[in-house]
C-alpha positions as CSV (number, residue, x, y, z in Angstrom):
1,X,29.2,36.0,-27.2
2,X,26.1,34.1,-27.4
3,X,22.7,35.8,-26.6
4,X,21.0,33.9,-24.2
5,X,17.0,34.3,-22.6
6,X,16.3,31.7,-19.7
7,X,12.9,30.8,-18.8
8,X,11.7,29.1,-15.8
9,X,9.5,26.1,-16.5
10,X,9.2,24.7,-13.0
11,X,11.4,24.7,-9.6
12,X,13.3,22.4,-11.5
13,X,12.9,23.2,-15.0
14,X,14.8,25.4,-17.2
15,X,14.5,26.5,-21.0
16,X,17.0,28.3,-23.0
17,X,16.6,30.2,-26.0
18,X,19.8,31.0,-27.4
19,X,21.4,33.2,-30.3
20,X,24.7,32.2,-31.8
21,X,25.6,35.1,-34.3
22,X,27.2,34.1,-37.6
23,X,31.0,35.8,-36.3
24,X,30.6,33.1,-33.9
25,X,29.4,30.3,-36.1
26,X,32.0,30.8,-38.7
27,X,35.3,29.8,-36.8
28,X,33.3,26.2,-36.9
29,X,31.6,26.0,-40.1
30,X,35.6,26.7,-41.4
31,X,36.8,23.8,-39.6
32,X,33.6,22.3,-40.8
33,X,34.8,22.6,-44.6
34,X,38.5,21.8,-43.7
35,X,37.9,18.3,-42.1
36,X,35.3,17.5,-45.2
37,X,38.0,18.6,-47.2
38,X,40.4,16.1,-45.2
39,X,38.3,13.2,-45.7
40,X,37.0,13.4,-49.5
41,X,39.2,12.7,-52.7
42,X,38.3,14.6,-55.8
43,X,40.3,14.8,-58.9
44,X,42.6,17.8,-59.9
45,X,42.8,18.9,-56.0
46,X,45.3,17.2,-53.2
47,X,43.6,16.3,-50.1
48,X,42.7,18.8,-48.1
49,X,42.8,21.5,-50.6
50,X,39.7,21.1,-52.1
51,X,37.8,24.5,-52.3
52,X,35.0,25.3,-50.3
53,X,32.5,26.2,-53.3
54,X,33.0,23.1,-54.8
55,X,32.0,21.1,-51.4
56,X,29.4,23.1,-51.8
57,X,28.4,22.1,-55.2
58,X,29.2,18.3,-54.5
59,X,27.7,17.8,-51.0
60,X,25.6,21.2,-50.5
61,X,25.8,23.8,-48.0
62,X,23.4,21.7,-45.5
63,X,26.0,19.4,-45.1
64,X,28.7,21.7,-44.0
65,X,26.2,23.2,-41.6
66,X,25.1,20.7,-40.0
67,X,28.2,19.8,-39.5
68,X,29.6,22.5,-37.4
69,X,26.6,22.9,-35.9
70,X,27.0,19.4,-34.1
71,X,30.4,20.7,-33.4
72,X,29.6,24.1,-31.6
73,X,26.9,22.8,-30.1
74,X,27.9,21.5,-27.1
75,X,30.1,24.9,-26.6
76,X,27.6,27.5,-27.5
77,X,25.2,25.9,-24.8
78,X,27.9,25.4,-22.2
79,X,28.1,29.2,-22.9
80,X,24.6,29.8,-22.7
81,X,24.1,28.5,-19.5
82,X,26.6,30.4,-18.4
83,X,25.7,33.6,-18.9
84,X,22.1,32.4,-17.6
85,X,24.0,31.5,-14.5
86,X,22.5,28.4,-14.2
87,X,23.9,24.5,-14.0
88,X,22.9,21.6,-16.2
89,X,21.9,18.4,-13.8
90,X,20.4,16.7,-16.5
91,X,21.1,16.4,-20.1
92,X,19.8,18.9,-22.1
93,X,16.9,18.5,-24.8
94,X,18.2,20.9,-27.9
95,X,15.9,21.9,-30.6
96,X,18.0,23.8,-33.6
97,X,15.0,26.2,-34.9
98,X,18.0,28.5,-37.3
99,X,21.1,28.1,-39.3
100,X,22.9,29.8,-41.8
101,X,21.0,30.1,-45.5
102,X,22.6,28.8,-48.8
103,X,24.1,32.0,-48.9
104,X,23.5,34.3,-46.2
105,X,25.2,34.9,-42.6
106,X,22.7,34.1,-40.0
107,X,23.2,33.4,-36.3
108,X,22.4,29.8,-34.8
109,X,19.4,29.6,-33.1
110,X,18.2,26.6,-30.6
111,X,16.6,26.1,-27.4
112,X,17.5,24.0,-24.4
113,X,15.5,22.3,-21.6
114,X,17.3,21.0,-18.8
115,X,16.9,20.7,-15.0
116,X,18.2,22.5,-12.3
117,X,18.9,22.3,-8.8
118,X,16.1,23.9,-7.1
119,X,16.6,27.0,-5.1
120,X,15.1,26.7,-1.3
121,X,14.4,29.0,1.5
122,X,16.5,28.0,4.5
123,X,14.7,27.6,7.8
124,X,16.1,28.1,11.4
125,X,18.5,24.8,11.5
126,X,20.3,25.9,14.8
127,X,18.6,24.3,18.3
128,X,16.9,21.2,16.5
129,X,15.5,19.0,19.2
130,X,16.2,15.5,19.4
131,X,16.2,12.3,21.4
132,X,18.1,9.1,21.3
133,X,18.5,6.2,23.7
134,X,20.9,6.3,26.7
135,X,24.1,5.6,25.9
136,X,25.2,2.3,27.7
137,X,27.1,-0.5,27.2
138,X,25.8,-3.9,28.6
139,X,27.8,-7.1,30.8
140,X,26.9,-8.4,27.3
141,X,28.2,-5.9,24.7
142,X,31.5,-6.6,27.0
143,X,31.7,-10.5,26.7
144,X,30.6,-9.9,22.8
145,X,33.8,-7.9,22.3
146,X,36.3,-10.4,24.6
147,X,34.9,-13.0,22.1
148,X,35.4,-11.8,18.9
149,X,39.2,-10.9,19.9
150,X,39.3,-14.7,21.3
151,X,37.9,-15.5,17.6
152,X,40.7,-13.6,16.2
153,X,43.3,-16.3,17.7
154,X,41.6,-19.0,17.3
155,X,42.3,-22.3,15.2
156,X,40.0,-24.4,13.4
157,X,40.0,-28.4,14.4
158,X,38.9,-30.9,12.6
159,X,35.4,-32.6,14.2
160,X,33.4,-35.7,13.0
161,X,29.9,-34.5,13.4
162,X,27.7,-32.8,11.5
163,X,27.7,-29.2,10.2
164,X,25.9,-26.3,12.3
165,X,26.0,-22.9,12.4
166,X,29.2,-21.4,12.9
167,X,31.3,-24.3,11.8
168,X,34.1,-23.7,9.1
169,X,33.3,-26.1,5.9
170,X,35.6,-27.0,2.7
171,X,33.4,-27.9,0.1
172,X,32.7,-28.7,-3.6
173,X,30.3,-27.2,-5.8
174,X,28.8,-27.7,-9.1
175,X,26.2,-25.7,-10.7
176,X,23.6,-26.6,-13.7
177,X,21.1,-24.5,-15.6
178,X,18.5,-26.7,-17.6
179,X,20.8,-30.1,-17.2
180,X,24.2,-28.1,-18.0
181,X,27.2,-27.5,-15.9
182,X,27.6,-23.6,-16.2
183,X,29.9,-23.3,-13.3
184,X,32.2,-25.3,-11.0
185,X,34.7,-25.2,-7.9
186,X,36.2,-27.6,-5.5
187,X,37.8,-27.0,-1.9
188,X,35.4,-23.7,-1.2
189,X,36.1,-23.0,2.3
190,X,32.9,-21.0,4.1
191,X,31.4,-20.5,7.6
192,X,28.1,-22.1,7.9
193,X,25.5,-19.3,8.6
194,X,27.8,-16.3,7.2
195,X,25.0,-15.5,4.1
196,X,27.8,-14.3,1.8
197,X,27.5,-17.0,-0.5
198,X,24.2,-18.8,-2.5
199,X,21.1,-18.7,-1.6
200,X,20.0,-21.6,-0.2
201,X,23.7,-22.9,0.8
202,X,23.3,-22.8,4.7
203,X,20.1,-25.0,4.9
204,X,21.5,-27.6,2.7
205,X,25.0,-27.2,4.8
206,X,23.0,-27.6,8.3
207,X,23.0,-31.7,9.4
208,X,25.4,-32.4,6.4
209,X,29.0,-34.9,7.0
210,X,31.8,-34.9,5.7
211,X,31.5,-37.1,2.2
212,X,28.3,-35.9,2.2
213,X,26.3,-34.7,-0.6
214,X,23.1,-32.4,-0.8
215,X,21.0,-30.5,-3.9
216,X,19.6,-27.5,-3.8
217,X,18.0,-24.8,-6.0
218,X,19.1,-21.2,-5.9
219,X,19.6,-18.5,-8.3
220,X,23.1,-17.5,-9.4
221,X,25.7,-14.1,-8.7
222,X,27.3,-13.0,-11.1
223,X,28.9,-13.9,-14.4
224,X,27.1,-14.5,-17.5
225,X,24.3,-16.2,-15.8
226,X,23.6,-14.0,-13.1
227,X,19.9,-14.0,-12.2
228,X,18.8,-17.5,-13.5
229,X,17.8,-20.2,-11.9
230,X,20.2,-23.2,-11.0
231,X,20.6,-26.5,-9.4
232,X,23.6,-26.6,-7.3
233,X,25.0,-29.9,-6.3
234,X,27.1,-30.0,-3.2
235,X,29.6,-32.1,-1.6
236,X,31.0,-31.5,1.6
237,X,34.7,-32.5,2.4
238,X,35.4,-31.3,5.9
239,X,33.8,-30.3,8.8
240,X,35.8,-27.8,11.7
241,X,35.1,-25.8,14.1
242,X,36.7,-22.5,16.1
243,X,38.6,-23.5,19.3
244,X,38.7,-20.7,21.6
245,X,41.9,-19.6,23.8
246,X,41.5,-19.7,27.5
247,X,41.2,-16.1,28.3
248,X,44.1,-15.8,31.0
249,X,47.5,-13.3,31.5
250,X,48.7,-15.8,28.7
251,X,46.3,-15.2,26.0
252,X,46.0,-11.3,27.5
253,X,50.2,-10.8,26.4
254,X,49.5,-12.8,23.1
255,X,46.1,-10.5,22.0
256,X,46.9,-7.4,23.5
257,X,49.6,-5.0,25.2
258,X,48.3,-6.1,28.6
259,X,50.1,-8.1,30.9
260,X,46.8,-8.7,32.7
261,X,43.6,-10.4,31.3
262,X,42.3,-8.4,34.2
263,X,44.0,-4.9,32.2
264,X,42.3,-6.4,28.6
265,X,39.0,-6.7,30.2
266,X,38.9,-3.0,31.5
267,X,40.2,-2.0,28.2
268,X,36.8,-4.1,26.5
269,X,34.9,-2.7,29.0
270,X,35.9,1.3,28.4
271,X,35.8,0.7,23.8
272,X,32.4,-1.4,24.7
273,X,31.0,2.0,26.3
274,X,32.9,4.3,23.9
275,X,31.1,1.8,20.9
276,X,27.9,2.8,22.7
277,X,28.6,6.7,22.7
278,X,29.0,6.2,19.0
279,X,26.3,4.9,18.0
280,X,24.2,6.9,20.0
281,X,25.7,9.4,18.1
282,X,24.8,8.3,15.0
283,X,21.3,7.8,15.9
284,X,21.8,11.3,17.4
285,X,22.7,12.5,13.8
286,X,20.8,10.6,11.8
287,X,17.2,12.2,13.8
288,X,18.5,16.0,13.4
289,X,19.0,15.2,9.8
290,X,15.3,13.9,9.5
291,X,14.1,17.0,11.2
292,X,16.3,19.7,9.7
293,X,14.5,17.8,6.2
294,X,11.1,18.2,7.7
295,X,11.7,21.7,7.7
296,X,12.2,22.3,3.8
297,X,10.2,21.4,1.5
298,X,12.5,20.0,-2.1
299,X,11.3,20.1,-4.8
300,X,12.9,16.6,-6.8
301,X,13.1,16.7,-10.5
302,X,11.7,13.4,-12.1
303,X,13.7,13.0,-15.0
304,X,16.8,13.3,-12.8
305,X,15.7,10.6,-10.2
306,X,14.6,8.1,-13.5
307,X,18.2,8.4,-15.2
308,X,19.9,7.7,-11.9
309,X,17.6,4.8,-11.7
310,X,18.2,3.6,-15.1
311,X,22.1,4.3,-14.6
312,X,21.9,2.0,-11.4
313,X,20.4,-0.9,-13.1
314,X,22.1,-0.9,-16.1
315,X,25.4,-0.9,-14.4
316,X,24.2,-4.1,-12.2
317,X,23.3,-5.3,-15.6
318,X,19.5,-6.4,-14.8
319,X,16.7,-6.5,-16.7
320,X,13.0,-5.5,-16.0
321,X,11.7,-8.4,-14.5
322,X,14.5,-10.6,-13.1
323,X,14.8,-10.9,-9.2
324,X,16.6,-7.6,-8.7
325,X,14.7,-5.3,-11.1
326,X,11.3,-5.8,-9.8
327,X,8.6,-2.8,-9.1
328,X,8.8,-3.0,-5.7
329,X,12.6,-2.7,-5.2
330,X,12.7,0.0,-8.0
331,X,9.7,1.7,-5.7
332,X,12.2,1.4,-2.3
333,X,15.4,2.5,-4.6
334,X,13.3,5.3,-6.0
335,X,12.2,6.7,-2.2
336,X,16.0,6.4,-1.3
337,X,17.4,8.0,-4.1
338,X,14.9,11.4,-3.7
339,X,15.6,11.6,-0.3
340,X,19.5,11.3,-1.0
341,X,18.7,14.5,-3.5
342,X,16.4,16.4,-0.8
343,X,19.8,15.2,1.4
344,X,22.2,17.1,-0.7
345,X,19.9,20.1,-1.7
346,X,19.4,21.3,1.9
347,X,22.9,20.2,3.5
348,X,25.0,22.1,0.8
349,X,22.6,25.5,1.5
350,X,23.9,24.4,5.3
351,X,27.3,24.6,3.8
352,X,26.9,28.2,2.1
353,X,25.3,29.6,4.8
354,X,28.1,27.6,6.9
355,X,31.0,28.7,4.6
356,X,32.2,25.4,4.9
357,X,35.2,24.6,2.8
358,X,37.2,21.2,2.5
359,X,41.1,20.9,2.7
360,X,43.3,18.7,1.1
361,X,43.9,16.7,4.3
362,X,40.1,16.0,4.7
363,X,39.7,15.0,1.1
364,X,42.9,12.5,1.0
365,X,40.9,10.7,4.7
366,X,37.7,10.7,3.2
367,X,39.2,8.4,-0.6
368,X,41.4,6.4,1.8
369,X,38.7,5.4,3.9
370,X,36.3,5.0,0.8
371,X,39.1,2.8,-0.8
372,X,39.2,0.9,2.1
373,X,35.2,0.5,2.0
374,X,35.7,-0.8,-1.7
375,X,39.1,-3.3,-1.0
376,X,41.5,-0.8,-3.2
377,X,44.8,0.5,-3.0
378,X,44.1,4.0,-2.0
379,X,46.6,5.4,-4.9
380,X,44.6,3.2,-7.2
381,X,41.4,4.4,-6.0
382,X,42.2,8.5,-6.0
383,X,43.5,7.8,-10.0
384,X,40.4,6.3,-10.8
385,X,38.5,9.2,-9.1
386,X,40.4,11.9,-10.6
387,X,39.8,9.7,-14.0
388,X,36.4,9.6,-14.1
389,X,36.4,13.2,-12.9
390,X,34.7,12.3,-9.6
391,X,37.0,14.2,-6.9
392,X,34.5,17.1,-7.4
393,X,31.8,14.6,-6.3
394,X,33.8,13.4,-3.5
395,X,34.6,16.9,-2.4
396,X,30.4,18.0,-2.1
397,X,30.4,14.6,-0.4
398,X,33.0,15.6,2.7
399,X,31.4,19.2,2.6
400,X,28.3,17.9,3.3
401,X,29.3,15.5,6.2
402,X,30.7,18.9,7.9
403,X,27.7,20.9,7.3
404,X,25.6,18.3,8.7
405,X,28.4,18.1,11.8
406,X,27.7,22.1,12.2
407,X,23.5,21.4,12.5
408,X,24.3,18.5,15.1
409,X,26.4,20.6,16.8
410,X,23.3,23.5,17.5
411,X,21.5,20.6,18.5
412,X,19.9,20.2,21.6
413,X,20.0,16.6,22.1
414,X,18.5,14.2,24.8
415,X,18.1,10.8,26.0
416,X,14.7,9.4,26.7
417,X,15.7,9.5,30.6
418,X,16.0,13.5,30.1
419,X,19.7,13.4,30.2
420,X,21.5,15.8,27.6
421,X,23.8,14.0,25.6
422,X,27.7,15.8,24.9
423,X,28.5,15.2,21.1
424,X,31.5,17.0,21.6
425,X,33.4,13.7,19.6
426,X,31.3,13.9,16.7
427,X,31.2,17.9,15.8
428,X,34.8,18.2,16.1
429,X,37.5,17.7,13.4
430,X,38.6,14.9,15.0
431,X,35.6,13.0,16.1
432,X,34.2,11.8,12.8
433,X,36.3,8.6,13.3
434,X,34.3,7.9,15.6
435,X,31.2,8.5,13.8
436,X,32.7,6.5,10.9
437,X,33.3,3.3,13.4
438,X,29.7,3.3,14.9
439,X,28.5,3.1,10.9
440,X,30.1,0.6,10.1
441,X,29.1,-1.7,12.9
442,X,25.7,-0.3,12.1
443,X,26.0,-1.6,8.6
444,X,27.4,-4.9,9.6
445,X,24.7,-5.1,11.8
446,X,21.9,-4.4,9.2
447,X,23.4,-5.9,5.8
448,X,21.4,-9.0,4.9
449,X,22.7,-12.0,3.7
450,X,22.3,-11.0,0.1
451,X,22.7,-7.3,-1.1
452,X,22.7,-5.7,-4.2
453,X,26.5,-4.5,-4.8
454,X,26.7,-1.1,-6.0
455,X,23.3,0.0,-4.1
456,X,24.6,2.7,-1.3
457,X,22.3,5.1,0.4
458,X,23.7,8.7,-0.1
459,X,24.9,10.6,1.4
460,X,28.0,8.0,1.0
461,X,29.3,7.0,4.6
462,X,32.9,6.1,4.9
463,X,33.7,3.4,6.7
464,X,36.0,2.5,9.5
465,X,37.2,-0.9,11.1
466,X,36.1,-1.3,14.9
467,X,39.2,-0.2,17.0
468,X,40.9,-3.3,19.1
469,X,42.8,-3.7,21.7
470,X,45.4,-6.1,20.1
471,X,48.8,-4.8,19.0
472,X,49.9,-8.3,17.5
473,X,48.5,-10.2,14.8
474,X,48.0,-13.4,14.5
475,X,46.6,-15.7,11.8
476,X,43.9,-18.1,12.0
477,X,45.8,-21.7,11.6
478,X,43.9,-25.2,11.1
479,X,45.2,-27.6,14.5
């Protein structure tokens, strides 16, 4: 066993010493000598049976050392912090201050800095006080929802005009960089105003016919020229917009399982109002958390918050100084990022204190609905989890949504009219659909036209598709 002495530098901060004594070292300075032995060819011995000494003599002692050395290393600290009873969130900075002499059998010696989760105190989370807006849904929430399942059945005409907002294009696009054609595409279809596609695309759209052309400068998504500057030539092919169903017993059978447009409307009317309770309850959440954080005070480790940083911009593969990687949205990803960590810190306390615990049921809803955030098969999704060793991850996630679920359920929680509000559908096991809906019209609501994939506030949020009344399908067809 190794010997181990922990010291505390900070909240944060922890320094090993560590011990490795030589009846430990040896088992990997012999493998040490047999895999030199493997790779070397000296004459008068068969590979692999060439004698420790004379490794010795031919590549010296040192060599062998340090050799097993970067072998054990990774096992004697694993041990180490073990028996220190502490866990690693960062990687460790190892200093090797002893090995073994030419000759002699001494122990390993190093020390490790790493940082820790900090331990906090806490505080009184049960009866937080909160208050949200009434919950209430308006004549026009109601005509918003009949609309989009109208939208839903709709078909796309042809028009001779010129493009507006809303209007359904086909289009052709070429794109240049300094005079060359880096990129191309013809027959694009896109809705005019939808901000999913270049920057600058919906001005030069608005006003446009058919066998028209426009130029515009924007800078480019993805590929191998993602971030520069480019000149994008457009041509516009066609111009259609959504025609509407009458909304009558007729369209009523066709959208829904009503025989009445009379029965579909009362149905719009109660999921408008149950939309409403939802995202009331959201807000409802969303405030207790910011007070049960206003309670604690979390300490955040630095280096930890600048490698997550790092990680996230390397994997979006900017550089300092393009358009994403600029101080100020490092300074906004930054402030989100320790308040994700401050998140997590107090919420799994929540769950000790809690003894909250996660089944298997819980953990398959939570990838499904993640998978379904992300466009992936499920299966596909929960393989490339357990791959990258991430269900561990996922589980904290779902344990922390419950703990939070147990503070909003102490809550005391009111509307601005004085009113208290039942969250009955969002602290139960079966209520965090709910939640999960009102999020994700949240997010649709707030995403802007261009976002930085990859970038998620934590904790993550699963998502869920807005429940509708229709029980057929239909697809959108061009008239």
């Amino acid at each position: 066993m190794v010997k181990t002495t922990a010291e505390n530098l900070s909240p944060t901060r922890v320094k090993l010493a560590v011990e490795v004594p030589f009846e430990e070292v040896k088992p990997a300075l012999d493998k040490a000598y047999k895999d030199i032995a493997d790779q070397v060819q000296i004459p008068g011995f068969r590979k692999g049976k060439v004698p420790a000494r004379l490794i010795d003599q031919r590549f010296g002692r040192e060599v062998v050392v340090d050799t097993a050395v970067n072998e054990g290393l990774n096992t004697w600290f694993q041990q180490a912090a073990a028996e220190a009873e502490v866990t690693p969130i960062s990687r460790p900075e190892v200093d090797v201050t002893g090995t073994p002499s030419a000759q002699g059998e001494d122990p390993v010696t190093f020390t490790a800095e790493f940082d820790v989760r900090p331990e906090i105190e806490l505080p009184d989370y049960k009866g937080l006080k909160v208050t949200v807006e009434p919950s209430s849904a308006t004549e026009e929430d109601e005509k918003e929802a009949l609309d989009q399942l109208r939208a839903r059945f709709g078909t796309l005409k042809d028009v001779d005009r010129p493009a507006a907002k809303d209007d359904f294009v086909t289009m052709d696009l070429t794109a240049t960089v300094d005079g060359e054609q880096v990129d191309a595409a013809e027959g694009l279809s896109y809705q005019v105003g939808a901000g999913t596609m270049l920057e600058g695309i919906d001005e030069a759209l608005d006003g446009l016919s058919a066998e028209e052309d426009a130029t515009f400068e924007t800078t480019l998504n993805g590929g191998e020229h993602d971030g520069e500057k480019a000149t994008v030539k457009l041509v516009l092919k066609a111009v259609k917009e959504r025609e509407l169903p009458e909304v009558d017993d007729e369209f009523a059978q066709l959208a829904s399982e009503f025989d009445t447009v009379a029965e579909l409307k009362e149905d719009l009317k109660k999921q408008a109002a149950e939309a409403a309770q939802n995202r009331q309850g959201v807000e409802a959440r969303d405030k207790v958390l910011e007070e049960l954080v206003k309670l604690v005070e979390v300490p955040v480790p630095d280096a930890v918050i600048a490698e997550q940083l790092e990680q996230h911009f390397n994997s979006q593969g900017h550089t300092a100084g393009d358009d994403h990687d600029t101080e100020e949205h490092r300074a906004e990803l930054e402030q989100n990022t320790r308040e994700a960590f401050k998140n997590e810190v107090i919420l799994d306390a929540v769950a000790d204190a809690e003894e909250v615990s996660v089944d298997q049921g819980e953990l398959i809803e939570y990838i499904i609905a993640t998978a379904s955030e992300y466009g992936m098969d499920p299966n596909q999704f929960a393989m490339m989890l357990d791959q990258a060793g991430q269900v561990p991850m996922i589980m904290g996630e779902v344990r922390r949504r419950k703990a939070l679920a147990k503070v909003l359920e102490y809550a005391k929680v009111e509307d601005t009219d004085g009113k208290a509000v039942d969250l009955t559908a969002f602290v139960t096991p079966g209520g965090q659909e709910a939640v999960d809906a009102a999020e994700a019209e949240k997010a649709e609501e707030e995403k802007p036209a261009k976002k930085d994939e990859g970038e998620k506030k934590a904790p993550a949020k699963k998502p869920a598709a807005k429940k509708a009344p229709a029980k057929k399908k239909a697809d959108e067809k061009d008239a």
